[in-house]
N, C-alpha and C positions, 0 to 999 in steps of 0.2 A: 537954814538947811532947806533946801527947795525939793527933795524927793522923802516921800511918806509912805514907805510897803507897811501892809497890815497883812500878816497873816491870820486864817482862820481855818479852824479843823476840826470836820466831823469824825474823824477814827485818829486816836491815839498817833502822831508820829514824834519822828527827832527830826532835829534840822540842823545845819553849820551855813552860818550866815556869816558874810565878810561884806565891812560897808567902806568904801571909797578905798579900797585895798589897803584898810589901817585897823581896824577892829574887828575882829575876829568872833565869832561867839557861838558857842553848843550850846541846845537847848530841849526840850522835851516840852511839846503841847499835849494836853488831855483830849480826850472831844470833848468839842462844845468850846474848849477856850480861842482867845485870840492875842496876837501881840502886835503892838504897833513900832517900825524903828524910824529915824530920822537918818536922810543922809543928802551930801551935796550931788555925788556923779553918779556914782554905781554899786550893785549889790551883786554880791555873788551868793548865791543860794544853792545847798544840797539839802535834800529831802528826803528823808528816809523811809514814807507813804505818803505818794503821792495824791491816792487815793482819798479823797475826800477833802483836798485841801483848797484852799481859796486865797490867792494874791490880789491885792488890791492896790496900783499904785496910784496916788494921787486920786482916786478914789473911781479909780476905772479897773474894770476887771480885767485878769492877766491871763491868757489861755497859755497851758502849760505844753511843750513838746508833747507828739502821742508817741508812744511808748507801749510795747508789752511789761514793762518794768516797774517795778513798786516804788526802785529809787529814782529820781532825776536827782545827775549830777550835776556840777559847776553852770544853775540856769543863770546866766548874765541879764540882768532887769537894769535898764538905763531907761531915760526921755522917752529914746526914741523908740521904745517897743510901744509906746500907747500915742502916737502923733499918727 
């Protein structure tokens, strides 16, 4: 698997992660915690506070759309956001 997002979160959110448009997954971070997923192409990521959160792909950091909004929806993380 050649792409590696890590999420990490200073304030309580959810998220719905979709990797290579094959697996699907809801999940709830606390603050403070982090998760790491594997994938070949692309992630689709919604975020339910966006507020305090930290992407990291391939171990470059990820600047998130600006937004007056708490949620960002369907953010697309491929390669070529960090080349």
């Amino acid at each position: 698997k050649s792409l590696k997002l890590t999420i990490k979160v200073k304030n309580n959110s959810w998220f719905n992660l979709t990797i290579d448009n094959l697996r699907e997954e809801d999940f709830i971070l606390a603050a403070g915690e982090e998760k790491s997923y594997w994938g070949n192409k692309v992630f689709r990521l919604t975020i339910g506070n966006k507020q305090g959160t930290d992407l990291i792909l391939n171990g470059k950091s990820l600047v998130l759309p600006e937004s007056k909004e708490k949620v960002l929806k369907d953010f697309i993380i491929e390669p070529k956001i960090i080349e």
